[in-house]
N, C-alpha and C positions, 0 to 999 in steps of 0.2 A: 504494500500500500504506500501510496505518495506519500509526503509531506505537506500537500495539499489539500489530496484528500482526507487525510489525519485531523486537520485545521477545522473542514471544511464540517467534518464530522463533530469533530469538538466545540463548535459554533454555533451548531443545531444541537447541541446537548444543550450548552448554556443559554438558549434561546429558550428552549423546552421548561427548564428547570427554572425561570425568571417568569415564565409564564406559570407556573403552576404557584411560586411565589405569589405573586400577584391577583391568585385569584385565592391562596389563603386569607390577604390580607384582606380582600373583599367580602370573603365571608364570616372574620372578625366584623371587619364595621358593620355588617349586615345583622349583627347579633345584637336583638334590643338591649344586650347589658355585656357590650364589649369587652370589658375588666374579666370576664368572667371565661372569655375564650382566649386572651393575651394570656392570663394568671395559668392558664392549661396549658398553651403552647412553653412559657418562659419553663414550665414546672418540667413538661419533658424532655425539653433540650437540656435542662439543668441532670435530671436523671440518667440521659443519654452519655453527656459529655462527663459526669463523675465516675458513670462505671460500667454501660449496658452496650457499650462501644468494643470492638476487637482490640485486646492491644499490639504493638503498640500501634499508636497513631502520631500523624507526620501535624508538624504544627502546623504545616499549610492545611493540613483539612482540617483542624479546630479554629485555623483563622475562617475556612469560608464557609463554619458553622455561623460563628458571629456573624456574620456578613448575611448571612442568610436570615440570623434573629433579627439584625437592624433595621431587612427590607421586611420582614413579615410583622413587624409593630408598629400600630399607627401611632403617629405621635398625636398629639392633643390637638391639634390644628386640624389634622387629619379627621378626626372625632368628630370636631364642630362643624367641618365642612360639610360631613356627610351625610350628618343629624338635619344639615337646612335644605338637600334635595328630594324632592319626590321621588317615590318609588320610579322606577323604568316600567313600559310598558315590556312583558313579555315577548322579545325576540320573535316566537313562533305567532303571534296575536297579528302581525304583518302581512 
């Protein structure tokens, strides 16, 4: 396999995985008592990365655990933006 195509593959991983991100964090804010699905997610990355992980592990993948927590947590801004939008119509209602 190329080098390009390596790349090319590793690109559509991290596209995949950004996009699946992304739609965690929208169904945190979609949760009437958001605190309550961050407080679940923080709980089992925290479980995860003390001890239910293979060892060892390379600090580049506990760096892009973090990375991963800071894009799946909304911050408070996030919260009150979300709280002021009406629901979407459903996609398929089109």
């Amino acid at each position: 396999m190329t080098d390009e195509k390596i790349n090319e593959q590793f690109q559509a991983l991290k596209g995949e995985l950004l996009a699946t991100q992304i739609a965690i964090r929208a169904l945190i804010l979609a949760n009437p008592d958001p605190g309550i699905s961050m407080a679940g997610v923080v709980e089992e990355l925290e479980r995860w990365t003390a001890g239910a992980l293979p060892r060892p592990v390379s600090e580049a993948f506990l760096s892009g655990m973090d990375r991963a927590r800071n894009r799946l947590l909304p911050s408070s801004s996030d919260l009150a933006r979300f709280r002021k939008k009406p629901p979407p119509d459903h996609p398929r209602d089109t």
